[in-house]
C-alpha positions as CSV (number, residue, x, y, z in Angstrom):
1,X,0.0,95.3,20.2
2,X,3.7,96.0,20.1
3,X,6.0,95.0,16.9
4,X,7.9,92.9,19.1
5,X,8.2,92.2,22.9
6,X,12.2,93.0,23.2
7,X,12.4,96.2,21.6
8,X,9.8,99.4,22.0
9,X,7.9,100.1,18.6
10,X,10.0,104.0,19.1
11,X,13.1,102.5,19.4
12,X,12.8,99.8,16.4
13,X,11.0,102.8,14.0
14,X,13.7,105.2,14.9
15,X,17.0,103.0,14.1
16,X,14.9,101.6,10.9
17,X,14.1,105.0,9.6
18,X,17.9,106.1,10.7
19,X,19.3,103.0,8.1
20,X,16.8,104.2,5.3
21,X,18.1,107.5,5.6
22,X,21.7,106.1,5.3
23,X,20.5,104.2,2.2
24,X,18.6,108.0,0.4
25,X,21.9,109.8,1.2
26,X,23.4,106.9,-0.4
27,X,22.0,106.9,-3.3
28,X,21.9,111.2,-3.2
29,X,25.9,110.5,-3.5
30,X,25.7,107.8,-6.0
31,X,27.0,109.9,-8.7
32,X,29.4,112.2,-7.4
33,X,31.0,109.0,-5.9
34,X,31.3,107.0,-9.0
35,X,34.3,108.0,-10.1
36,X,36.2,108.5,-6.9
37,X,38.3,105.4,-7.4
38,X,39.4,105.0,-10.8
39,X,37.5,102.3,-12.9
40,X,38.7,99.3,-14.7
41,X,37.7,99.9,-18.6
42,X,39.3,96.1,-18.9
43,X,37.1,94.5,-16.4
44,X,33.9,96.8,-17.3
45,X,34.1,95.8,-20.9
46,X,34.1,92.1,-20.1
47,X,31.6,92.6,-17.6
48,X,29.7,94.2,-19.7
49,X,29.4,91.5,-22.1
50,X,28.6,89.0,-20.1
51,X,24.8,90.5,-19.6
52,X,24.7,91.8,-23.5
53,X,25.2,95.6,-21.5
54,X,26.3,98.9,-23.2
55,X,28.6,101.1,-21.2
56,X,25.3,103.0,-19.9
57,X,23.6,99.7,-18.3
58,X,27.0,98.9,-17.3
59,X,27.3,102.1,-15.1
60,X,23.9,101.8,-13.4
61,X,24.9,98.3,-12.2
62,X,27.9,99.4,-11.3
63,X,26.6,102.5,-9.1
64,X,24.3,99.8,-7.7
65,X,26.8,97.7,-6.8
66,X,28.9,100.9,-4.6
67,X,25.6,102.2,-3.1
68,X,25.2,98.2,-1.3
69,X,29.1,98.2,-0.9
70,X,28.0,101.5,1.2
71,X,25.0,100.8,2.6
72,X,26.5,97.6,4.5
73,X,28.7,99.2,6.5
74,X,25.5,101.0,8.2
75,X,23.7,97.4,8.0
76,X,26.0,96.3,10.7
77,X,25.5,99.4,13.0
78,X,21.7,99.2,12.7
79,X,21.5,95.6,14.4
80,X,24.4,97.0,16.9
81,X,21.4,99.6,17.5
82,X,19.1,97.1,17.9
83,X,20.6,94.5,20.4
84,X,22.1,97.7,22.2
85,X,18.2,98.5,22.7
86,X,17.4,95.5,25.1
87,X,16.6,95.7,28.5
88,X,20.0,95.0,29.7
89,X,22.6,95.4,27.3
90,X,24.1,98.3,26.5
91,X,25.6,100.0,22.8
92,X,29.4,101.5,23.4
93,X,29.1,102.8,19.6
94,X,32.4,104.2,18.9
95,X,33.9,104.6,22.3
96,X,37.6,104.2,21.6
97,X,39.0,100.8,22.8
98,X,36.0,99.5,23.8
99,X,33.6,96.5,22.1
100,X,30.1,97.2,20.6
101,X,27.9,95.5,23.2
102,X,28.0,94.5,27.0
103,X,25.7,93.4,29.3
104,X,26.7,93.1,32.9
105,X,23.9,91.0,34.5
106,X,24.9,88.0,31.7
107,X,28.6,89.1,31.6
108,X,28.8,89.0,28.1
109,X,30.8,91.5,25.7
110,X,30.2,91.3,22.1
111,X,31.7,92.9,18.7
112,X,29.3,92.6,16.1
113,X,29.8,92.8,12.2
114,X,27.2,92.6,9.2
115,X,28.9,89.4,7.6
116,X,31.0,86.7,8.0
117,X,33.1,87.8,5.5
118,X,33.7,90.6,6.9
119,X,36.4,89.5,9.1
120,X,39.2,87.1,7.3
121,X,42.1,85.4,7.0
122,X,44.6,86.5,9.4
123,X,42.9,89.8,10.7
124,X,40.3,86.8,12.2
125,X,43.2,86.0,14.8
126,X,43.7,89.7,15.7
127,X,40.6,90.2,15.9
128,X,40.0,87.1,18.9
129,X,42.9,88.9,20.6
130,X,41.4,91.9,20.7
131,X,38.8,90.5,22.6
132,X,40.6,88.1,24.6
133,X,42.0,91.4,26.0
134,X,38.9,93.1,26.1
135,X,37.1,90.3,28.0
136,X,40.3,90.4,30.4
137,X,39.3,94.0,31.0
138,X,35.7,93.4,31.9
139,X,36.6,90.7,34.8
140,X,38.9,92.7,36.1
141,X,36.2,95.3,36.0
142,X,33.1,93.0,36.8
143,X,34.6,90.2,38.6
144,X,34.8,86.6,37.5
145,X,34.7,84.9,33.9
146,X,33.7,87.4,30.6
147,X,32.5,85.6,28.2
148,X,33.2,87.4,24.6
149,X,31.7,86.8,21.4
150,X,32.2,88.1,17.8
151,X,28.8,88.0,16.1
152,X,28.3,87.5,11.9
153,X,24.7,88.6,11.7
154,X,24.9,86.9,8.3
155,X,26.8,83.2,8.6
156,X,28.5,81.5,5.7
157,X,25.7,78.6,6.1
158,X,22.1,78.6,7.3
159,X,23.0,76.4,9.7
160,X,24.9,79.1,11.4
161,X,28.2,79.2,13.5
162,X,28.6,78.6,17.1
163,X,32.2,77.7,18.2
164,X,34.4,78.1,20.0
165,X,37.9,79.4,18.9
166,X,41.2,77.6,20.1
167,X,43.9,80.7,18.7
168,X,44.0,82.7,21.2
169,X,44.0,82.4,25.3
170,X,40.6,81.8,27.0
171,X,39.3,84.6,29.6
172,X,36.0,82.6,30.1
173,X,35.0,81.5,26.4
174,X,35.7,83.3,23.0
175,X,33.4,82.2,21.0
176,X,32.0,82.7,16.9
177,X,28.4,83.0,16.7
178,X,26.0,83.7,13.9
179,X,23.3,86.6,14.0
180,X,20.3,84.5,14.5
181,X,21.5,82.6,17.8
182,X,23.0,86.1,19.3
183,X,19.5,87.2,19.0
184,X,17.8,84.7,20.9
185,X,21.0,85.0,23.5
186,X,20.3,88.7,23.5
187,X,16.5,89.2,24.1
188,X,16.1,86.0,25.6
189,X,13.4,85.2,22.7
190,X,13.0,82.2,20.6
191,X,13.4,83.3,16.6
192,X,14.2,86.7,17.3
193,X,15.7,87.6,14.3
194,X,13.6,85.9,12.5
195,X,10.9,87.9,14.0
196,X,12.7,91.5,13.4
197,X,12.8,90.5,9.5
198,X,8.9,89.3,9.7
199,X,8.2,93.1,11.1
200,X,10.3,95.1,9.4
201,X,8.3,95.3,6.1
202,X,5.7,97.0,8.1
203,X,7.9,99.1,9.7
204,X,9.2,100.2,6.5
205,X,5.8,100.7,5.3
206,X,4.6,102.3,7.6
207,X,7.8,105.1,7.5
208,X,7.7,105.4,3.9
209,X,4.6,105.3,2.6
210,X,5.4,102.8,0.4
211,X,4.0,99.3,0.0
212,X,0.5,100.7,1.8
213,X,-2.2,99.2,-0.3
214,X,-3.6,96.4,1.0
215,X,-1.5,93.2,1.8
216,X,1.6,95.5,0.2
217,X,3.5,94.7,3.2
218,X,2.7,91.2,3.4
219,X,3.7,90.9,-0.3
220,X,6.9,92.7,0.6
221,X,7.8,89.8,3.3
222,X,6.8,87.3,1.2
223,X,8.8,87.9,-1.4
224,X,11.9,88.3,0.5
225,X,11.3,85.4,2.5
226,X,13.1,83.4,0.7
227,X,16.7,85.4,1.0
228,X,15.9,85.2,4.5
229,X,15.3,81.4,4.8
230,X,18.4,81.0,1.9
231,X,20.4,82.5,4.5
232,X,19.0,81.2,7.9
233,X,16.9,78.3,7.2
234,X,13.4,77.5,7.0
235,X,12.7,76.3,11.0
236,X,12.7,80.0,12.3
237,X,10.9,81.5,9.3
238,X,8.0,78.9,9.6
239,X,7.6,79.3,13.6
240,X,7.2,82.9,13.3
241,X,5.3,82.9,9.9
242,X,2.7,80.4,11.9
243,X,2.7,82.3,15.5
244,X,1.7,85.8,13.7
245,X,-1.0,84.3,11.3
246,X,-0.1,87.0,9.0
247,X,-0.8,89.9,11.6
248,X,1.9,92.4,11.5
């Protein structure tokens, strides 16, 4: 039995143990990184006081804190990896000029980033342009409508984001969508994201060695369930939870 049906169990092991490598060199850099930018001794003092901290506790948190400021960054790749392995689309990576994602048979083009935060204020605008233009490419390349979407694998809201976006000039649809209903578009799978995040405790298991005594895995997933569901909402997570029956 395969992890999942839209991605080969070599394909989802290798970019999973590729983003925990990311996160040991990380943390292998933590310290000689610390004190590349220079600290605030204001803002770590009343920081440091909030949680009763000494300047000690104050600088684990703190390396903490630049090790997931890091480790995000590779996040966003890592699902780039992932959609890029379904039959059909493919991963540009970073090809000058180009977007992260197309797929020809569905005549989609895609840009995808870790967080909907990531993008703001008025880069968001630029950003639509960008592939308003790009999309223009692509018909003229492919023939007939593009349609072009900027993906936030995490949304704002669990109910996610789906619209479309009235800034900039229309080459087929620009359109804002969140990471769980890209998935589905991607693999053609109900809950497909949903189903990556049910398997990946496993995975991760099964790579590091960790989490191996029985039902370590299935403690692992259930106690991060609930960032999952926090961040996507419950529907998903149930539907898969009840399909597997706890296998995998």
């Amino acid at each position: 039995m395969t992890y999942l049906d839209f991605i080969s169990d070599d394909r989802l092991f290798e970019c999973t143990r590729d983003l925990l490598g990311h996160l040991e060199n990380a943390h292998a850099k933590k310290d000689r990184t610390l004190y590349k930018n220079v600290l605030d001794p204001f803002g770590a003092l009343f920081e440091a006081q909030q949680d009763g901290y000494f300047l000690d506790d104050w600088i684990a948190a703190e390396r903490a804190r630049q090790v997931q400021k890091t480790f995000q960054n590779h996040l966003g790749t890592f699902h780039e990896r992932i959609l890029g392995s379904i039959e059909g689309w493919t991963r540009l990576g970073n090809a000058p000029s180009r977007v992260d994602l197309t797929n020809k048979n569905l005549r989609i083009i895609a840009e995808v980033k870790n967080k909907f935060n990531t993008i703001t204020g008025t880069r968001l605008p630029q950003a639509l342009s960008t592939l308003t233009e790009q999309a223009r490419t692509y018909r003229a390349e492919w023939g007939g409508d593009v349609t072009a979407y900027l993906v936030y694998i995490i949304p704002q809201k669990p109910a996610g984001i789906t619209k479309l976006h009235k800034k900039v000039p229309r080459i087929g649809e620009v359109q804002i969508i969140d990471g769980a209903r890209f998935y589905d578009l991607a693999s053609g799978e109900k809950d497909a994201l949903a189903q990556l995040f049910y398997v990946l405790p496993d995975v991760i298991a099964s790579i590091t060695g960790r989490y191996t005594s029985e039902g370590g895995a299935a403690e692992l997933r259930e106690s991060f369930s609930n960032l999952y569901i926090r961040a996507y909402g419950s529907a998903a997570w149930n539907r898969v939870e009840l399909a597997r029956g706890g296998s995998f």
